[in-house]
Every structure is written in structure tokens, then in C-alpha cells.
N, CA, C and O atoms as CSV, one atom per row, in Angstrom:
chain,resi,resn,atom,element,x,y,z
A,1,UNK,N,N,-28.670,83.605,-11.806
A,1,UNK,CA,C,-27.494,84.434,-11.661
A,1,UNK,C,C,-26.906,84.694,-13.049
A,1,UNK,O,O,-26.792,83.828,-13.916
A,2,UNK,N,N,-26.535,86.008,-13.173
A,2,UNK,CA,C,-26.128,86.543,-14.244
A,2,UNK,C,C,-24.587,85.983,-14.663
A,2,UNK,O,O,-23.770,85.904,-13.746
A,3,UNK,N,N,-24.153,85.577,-16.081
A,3,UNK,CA,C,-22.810,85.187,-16.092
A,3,UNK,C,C,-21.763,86.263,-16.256
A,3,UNK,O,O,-21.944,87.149,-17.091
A,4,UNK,N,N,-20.692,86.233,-15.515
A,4,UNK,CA,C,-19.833,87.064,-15.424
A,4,UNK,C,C,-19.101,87.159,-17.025
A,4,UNK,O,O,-18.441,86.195,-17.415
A,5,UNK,N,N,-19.234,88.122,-17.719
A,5,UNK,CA,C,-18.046,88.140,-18.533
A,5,UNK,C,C,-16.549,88.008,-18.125
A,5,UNK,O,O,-16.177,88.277,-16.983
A,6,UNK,N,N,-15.637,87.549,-19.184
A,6,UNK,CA,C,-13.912,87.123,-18.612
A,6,UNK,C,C,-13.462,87.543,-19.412
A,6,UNK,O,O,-12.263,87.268,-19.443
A,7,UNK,N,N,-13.862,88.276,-20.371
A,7,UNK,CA,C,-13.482,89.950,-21.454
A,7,UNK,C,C,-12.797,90.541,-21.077
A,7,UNK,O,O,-11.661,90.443,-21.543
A,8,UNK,N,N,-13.002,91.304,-20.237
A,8,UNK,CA,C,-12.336,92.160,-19.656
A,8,UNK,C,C,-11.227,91.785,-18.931
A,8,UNK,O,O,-10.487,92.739,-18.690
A,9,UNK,N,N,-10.811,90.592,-18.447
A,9,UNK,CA,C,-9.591,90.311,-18.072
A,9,UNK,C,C,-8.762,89.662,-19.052
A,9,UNK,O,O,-7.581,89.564,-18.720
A,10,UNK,N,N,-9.187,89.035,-20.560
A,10,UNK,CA,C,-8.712,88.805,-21.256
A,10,UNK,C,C,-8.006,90.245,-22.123
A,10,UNK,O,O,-7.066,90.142,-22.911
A,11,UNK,N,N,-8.546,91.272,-21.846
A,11,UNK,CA,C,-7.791,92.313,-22.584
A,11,UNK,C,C,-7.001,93.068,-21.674
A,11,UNK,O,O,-6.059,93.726,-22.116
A,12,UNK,N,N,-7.267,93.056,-20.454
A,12,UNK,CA,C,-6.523,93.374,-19.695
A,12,UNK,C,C,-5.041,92.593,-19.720
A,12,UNK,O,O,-4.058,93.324,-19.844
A,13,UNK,N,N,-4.879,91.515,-19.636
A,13,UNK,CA,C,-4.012,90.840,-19.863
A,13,UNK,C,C,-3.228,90.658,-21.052
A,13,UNK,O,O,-2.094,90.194,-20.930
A,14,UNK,N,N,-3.697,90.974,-22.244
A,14,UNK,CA,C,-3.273,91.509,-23.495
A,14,UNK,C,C,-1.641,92.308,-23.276
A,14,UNK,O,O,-0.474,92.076,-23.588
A,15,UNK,N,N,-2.380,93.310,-22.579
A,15,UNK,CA,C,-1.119,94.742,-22.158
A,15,UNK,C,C,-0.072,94.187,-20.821
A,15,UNK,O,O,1.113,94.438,-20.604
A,16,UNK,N,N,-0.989,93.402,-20.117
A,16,UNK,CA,C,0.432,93.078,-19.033
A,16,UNK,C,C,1.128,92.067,-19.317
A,16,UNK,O,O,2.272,92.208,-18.885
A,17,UNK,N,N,0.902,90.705,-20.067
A,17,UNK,CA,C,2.138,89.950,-20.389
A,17,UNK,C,C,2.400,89.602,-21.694
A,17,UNK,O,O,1.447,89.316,-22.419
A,18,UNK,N,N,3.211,89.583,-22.003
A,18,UNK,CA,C,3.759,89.278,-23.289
A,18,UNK,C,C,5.334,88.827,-23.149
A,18,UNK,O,O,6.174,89.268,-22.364
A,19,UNK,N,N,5.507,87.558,-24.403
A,19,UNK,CA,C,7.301,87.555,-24.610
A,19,UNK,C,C,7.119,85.744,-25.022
A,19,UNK,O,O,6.185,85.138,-25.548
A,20,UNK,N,N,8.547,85.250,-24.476
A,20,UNK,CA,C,8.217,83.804,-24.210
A,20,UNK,C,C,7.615,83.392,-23.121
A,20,UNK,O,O,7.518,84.055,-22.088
A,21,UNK,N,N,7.244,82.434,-23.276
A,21,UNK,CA,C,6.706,81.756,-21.891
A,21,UNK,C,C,5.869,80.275,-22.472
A,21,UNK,O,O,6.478,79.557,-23.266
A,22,UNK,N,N,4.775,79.977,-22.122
A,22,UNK,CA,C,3.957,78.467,-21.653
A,22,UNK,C,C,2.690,78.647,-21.566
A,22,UNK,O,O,2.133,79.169,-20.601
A,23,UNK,N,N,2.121,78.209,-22.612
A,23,UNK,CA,C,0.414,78.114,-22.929
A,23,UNK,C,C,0.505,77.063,-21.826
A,23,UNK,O,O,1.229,76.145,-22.211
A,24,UNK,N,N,0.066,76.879,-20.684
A,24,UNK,CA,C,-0.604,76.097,-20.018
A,24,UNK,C,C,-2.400,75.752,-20.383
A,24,UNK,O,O,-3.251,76.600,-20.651
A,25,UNK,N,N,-2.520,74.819,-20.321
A,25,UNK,CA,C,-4.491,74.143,-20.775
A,25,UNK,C,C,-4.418,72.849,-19.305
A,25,UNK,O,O,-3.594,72.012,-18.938
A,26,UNK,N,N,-5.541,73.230,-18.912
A,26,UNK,CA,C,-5.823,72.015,-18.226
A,26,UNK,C,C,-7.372,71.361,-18.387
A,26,UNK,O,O,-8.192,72.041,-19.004
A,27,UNK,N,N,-7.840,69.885,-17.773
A,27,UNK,CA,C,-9.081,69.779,-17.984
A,27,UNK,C,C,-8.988,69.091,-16.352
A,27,UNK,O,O,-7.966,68.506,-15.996
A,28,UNK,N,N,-10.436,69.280,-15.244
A,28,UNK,CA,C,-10.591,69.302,-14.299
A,28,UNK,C,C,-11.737,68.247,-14.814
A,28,UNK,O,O,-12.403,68.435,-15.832
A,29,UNK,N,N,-11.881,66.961,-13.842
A,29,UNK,CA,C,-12.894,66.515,-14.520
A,29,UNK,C,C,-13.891,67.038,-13.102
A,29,UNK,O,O,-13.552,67.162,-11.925
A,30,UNK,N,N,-15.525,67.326,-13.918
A,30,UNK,CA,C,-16.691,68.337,-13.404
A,30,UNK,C,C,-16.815,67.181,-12.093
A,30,UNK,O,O,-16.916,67.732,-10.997
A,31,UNK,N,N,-16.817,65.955,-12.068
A,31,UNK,CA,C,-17.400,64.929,-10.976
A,31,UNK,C,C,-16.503,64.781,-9.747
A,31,UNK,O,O,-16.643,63.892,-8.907
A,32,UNK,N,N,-15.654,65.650,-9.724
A,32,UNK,CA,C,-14.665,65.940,-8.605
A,32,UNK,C,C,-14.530,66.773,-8.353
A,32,UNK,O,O,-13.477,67.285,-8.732
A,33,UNK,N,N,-15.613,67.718,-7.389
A,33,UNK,CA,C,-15.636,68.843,-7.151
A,33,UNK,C,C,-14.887,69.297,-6.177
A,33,UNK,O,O,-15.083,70.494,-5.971
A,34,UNK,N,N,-13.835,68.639,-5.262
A,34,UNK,CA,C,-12.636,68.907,-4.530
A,34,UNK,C,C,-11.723,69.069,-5.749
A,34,UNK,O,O,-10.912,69.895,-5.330
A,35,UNK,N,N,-11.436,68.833,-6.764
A,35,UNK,CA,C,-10.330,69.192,-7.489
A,35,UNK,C,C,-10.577,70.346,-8.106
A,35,UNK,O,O,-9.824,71.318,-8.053
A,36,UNK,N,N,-11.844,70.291,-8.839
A,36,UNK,CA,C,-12.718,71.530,-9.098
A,36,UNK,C,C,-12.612,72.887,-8.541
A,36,UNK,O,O,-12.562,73.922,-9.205
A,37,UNK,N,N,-12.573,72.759,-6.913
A,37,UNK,CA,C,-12.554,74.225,-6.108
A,37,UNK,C,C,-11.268,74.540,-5.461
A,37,UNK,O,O,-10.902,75.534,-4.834
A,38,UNK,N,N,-10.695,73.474,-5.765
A,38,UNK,CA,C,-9.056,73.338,-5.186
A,38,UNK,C,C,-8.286,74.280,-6.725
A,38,UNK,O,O,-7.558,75.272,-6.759
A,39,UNK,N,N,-8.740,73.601,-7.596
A,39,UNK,CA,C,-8.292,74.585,-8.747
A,39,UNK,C,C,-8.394,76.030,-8.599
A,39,UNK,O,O,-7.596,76.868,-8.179
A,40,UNK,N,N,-9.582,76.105,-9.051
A,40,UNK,CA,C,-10.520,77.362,-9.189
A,40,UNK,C,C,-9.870,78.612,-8.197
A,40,UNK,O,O,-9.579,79.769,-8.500
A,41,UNK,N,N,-9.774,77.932,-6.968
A,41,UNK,CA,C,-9.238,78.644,-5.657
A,41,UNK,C,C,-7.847,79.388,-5.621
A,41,UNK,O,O,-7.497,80.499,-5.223
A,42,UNK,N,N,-7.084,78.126,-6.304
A,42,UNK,CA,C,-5.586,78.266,-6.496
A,42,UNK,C,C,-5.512,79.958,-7.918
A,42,UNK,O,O,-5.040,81.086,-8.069
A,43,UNK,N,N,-6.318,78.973,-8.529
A,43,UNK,CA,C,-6.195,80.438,-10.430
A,43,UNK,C,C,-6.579,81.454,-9.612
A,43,UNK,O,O,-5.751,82.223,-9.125
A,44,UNK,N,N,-8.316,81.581,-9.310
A,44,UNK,CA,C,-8.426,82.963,-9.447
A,44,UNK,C,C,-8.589,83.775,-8.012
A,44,UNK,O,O,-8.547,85.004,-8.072
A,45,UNK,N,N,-8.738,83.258,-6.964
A,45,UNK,CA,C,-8.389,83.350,-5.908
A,45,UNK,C,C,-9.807,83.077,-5.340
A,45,UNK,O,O,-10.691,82.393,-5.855
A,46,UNK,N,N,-9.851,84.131,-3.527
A,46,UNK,CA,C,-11.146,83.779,-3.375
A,46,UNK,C,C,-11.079,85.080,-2.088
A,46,UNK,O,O,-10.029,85.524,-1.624
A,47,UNK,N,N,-12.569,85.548,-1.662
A,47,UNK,CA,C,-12.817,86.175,-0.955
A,47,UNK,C,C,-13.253,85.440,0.398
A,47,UNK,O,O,-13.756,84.331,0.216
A,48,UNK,N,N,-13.132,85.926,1.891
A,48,UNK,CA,C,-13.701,84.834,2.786
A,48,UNK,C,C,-14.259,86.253,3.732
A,48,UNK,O,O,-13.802,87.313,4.160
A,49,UNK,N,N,-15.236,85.666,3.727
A,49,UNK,CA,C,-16.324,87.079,4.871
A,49,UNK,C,C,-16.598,86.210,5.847
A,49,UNK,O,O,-17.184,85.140,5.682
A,50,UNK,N,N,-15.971,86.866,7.417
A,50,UNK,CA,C,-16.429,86.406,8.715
A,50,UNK,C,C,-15.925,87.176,9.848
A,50,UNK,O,O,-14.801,87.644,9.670
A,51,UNK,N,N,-16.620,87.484,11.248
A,51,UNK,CA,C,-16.592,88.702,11.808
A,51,UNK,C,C,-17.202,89.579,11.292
A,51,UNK,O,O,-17.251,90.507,12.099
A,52,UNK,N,N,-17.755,89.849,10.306
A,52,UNK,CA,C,-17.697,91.013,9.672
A,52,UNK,C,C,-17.105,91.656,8.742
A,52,UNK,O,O,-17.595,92.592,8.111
A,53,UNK,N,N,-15.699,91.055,8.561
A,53,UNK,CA,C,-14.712,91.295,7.970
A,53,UNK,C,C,-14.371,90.512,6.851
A,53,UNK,O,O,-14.564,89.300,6.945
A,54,UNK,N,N,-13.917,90.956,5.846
A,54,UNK,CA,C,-13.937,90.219,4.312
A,54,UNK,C,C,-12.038,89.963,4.347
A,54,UNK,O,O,-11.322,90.701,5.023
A,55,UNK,N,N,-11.713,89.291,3.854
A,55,UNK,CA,C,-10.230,88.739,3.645
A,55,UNK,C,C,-10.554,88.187,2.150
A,55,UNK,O,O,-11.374,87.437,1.619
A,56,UNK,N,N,-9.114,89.222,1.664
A,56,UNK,CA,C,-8.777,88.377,-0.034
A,56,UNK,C,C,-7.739,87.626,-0.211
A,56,UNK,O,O,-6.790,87.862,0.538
A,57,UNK,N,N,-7.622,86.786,-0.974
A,57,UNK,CA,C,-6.636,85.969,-0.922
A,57,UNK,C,C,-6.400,85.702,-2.377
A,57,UNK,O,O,-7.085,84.810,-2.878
A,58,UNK,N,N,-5.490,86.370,-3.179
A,58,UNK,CA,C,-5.236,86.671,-4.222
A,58,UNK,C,C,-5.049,85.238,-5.108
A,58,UNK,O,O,-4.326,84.438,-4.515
A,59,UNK,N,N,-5.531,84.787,-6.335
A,59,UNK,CA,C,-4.927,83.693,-6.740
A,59,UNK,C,C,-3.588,83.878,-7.579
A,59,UNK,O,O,-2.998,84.958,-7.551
A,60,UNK,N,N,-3.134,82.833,-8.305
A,60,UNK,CA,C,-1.988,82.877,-9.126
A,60,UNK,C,C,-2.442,83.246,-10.295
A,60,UNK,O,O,-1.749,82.708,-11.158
A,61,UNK,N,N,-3.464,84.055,-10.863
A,61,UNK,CA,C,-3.504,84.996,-11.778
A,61,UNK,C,C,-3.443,86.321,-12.012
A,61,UNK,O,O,-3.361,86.980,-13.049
A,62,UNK,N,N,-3.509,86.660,-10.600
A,62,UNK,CA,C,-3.217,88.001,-10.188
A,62,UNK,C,C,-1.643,88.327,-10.066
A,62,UNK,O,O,-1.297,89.508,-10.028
A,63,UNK,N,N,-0.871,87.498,-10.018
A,63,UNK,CA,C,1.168,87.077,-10.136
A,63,UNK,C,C,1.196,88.033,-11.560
A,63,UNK,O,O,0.401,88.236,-12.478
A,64,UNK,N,N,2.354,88.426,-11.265
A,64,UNK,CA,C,3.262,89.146,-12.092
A,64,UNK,C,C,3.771,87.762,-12.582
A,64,UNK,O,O,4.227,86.769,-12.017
A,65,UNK,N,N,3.449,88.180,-14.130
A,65,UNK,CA,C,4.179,86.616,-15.327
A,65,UNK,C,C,2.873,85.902,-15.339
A,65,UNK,O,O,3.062,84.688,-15.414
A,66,UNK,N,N,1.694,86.207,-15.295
A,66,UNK,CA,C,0.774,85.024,-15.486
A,66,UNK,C,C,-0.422,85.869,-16.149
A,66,UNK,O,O,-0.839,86.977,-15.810
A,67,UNK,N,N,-0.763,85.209,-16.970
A,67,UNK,CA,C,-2.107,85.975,-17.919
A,67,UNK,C,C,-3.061,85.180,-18.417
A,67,UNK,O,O,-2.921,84.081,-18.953
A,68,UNK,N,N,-4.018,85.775,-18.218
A,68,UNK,CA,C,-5.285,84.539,-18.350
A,68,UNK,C,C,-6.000,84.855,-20.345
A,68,UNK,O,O,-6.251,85.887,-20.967
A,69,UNK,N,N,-6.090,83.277,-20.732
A,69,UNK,CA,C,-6.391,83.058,-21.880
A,69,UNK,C,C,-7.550,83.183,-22.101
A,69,UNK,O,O,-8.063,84.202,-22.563
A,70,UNK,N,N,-8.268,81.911,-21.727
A,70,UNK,CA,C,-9.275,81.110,-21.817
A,70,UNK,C,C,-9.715,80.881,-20.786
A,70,UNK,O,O,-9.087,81.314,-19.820
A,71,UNK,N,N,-10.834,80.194,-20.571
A,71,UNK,CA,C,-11.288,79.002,-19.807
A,71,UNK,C,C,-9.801,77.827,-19.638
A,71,UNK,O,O,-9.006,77.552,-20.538
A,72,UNK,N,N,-9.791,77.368,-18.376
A,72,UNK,CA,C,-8.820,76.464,-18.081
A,72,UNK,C,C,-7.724,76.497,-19.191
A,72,UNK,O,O,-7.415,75.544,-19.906
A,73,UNK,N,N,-7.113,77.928,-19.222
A,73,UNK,CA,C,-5.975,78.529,-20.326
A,73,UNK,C,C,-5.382,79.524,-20.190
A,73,UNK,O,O,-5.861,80.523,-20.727
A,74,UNK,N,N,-3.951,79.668,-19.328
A,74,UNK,CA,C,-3.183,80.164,-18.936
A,74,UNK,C,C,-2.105,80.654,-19.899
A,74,UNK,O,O,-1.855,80.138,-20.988
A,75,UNK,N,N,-1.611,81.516,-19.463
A,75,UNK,CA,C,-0.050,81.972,-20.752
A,75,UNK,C,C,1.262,82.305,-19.467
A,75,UNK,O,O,1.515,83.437,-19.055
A,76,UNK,N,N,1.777,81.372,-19.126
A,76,UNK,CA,C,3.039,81.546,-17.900
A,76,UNK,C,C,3.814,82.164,-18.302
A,76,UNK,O,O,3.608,82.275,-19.511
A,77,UNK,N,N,4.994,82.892,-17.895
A,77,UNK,CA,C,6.304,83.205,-18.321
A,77,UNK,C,C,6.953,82.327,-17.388
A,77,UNK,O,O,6.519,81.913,-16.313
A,78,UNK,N,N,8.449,82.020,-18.152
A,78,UNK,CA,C,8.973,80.547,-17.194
A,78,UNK,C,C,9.145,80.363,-16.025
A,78,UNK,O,O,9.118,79.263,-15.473
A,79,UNK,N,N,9.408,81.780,-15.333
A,79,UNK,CA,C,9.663,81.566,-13.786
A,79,UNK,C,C,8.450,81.098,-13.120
A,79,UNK,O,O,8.413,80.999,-11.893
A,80,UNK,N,N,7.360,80.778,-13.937
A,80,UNK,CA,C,5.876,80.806,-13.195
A,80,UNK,C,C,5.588,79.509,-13.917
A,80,UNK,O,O,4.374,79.364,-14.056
A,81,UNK,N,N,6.137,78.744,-14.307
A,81,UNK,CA,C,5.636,77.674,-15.294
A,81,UNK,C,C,5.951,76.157,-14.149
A,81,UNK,O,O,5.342,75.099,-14.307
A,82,UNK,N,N,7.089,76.394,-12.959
A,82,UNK,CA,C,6.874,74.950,-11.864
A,82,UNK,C,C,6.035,75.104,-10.912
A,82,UNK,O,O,5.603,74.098,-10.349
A,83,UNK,N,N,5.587,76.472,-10.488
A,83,UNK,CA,C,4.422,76.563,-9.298
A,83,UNK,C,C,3.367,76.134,-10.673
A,83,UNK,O,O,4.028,75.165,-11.044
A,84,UNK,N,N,2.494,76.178,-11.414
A,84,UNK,CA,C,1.584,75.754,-11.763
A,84,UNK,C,C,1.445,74.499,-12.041
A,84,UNK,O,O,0.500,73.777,-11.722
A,85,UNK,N,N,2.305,74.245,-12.587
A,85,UNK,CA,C,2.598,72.378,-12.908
A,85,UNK,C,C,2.654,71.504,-11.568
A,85,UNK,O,O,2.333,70.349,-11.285
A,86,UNK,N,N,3.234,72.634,-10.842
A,86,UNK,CA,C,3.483,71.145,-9.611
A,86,UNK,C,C,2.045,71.142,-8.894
A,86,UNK,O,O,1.620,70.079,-8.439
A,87,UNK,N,N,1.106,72.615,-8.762
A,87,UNK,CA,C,-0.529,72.167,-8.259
A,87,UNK,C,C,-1.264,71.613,-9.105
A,87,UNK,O,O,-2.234,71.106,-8.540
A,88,UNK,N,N,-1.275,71.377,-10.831
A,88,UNK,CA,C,-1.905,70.779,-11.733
A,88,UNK,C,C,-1.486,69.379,-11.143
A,88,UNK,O,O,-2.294,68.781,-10.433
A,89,UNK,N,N,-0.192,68.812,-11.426
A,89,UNK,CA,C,0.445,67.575,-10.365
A,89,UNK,C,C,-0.232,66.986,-9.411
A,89,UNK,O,O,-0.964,65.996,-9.411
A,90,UNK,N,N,0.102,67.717,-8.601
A,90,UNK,CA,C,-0.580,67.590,-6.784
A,90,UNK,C,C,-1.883,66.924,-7.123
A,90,UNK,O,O,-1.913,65.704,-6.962
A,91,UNK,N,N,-3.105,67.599,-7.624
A,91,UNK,CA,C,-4.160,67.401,-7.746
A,91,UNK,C,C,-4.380,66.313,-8.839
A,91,UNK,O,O,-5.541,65.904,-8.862
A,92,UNK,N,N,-3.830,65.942,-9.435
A,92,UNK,CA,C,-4.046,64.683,-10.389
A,92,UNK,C,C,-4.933,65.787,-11.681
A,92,UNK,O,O,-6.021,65.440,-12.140
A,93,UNK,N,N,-4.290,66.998,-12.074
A,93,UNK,CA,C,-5.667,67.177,-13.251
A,93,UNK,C,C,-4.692,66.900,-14.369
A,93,UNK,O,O,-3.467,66.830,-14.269
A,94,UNK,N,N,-5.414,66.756,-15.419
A,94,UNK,CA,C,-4.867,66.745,-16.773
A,94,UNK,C,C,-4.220,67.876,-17.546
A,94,UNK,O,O,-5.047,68.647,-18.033
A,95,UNK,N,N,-3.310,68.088,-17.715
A,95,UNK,CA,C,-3.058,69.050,-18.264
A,95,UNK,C,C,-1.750,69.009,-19.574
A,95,UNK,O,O,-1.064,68.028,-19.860
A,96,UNK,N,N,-1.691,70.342,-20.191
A,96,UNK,CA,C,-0.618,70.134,-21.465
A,96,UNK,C,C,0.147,71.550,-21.060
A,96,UNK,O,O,-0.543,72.500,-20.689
A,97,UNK,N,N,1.517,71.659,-21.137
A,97,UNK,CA,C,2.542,72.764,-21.428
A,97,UNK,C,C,2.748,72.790,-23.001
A,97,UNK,O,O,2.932,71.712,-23.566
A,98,UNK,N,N,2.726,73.913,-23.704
A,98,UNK,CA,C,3.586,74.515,-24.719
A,98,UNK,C,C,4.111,75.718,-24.467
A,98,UNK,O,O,3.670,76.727,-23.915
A,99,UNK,N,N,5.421,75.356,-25.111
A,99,UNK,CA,C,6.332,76.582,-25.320
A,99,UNK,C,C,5.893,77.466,-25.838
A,99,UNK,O,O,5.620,77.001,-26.945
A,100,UNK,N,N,5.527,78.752,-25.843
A,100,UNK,CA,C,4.831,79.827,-27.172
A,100,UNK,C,C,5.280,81.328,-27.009
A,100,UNK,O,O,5.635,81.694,-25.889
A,101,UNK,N,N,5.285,82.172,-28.005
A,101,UNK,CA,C,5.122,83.402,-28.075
A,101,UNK,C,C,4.307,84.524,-28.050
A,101,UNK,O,O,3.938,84.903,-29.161
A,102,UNK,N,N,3.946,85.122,-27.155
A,102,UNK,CA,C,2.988,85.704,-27.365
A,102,UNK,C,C,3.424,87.963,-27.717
A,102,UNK,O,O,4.050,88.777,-27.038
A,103,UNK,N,N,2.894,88.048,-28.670
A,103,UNK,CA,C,3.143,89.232,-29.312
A,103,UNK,C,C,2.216,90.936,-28.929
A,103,UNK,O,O,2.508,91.953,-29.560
């Protein structure tokens, strides 16, 4: 399987958020693959096909105030900075907040 580039949502995201807000970073460890897809699920969302019928279920990167960095590297604006912390929380992953600017 071919790897998806994440280019294109990194520049996309360029133009939709900017200001103050919260470099969010997390690390998921790989040997816990319930925390793994519990993540994954939550960021970028997920599609579910049955009946026939496909259902999307948008993640919290698709939110107005949230822009994707990196790999496990988020840029919040503050109103979006306790829903992420409290599922990083929930799930026991590791993670770091900084305050930052982005221009």
C-alpha cells in the first residue's frame, strides 16, 4: 500500500489557523494498539461502511481552531486546548502543551 502524503493538509492548514494558541505533541506507545486507534480515531476521524451505506465521523482536526503540524503534532487555539488534553488524559498517552505563535 501506497503511503499517503500529509502535505497537503499541512498547507492547507497553513491558511486556516493562525494567532495564539498550543503546540500540542504527543507520543502513543506502538504496543498498545487500543490507545493507538482510540487516538488516531479521535484526530483524524474515521469512515464506517455497512448496509451499504458509508457514515463519516469527522475527527477533531477537521474543528474550527485546530491545525495539523506533524505527525502526533497539533497547533490548538485555546478554546480547543481542554477537549484535547482531557482525551490525551483519558487514555494515559504522553504528551507536552506549549504556548506558541503561529504567523
Amino acid at each position: 500500500m501506497a503511503r499517503k502524503s500529509m502535505m497537503g493538509l499541512v498547507r492547507k492548514g497553513k491558511a486556516k489557523v493562525r494567532g495564539s494558541g498550543y503546540y500540542v505533541t504527543w507520543d502513543v506507545d506502538s504496543n498498545d494498539q487500543a490507545a493507538t486507534s482510540r487516538i488516531k480515531y479521535f484526530v483524524f476521524g474515521k469512515r464506517v461502511r455497512a448496509d451499504g451505506r458509508e457514515r463519516t465521523y469527522p475527527g477533531f482536526l477537521w474543528k474550527e481552531g485546530v491545525r495539523y503540524l506533524a505527525q502526533s503534532a497539533i497547533f490548538v487555539l485555546p478554546h480547543r486546548l481542554p477537549v484535547i488534553r482531557r482525551v490525551l488524559e483519558e487514555n494515559g498517552i504522553d504528551h507536552d502543551v506549549e504556548e506558541v505563535t503561529l504567523h
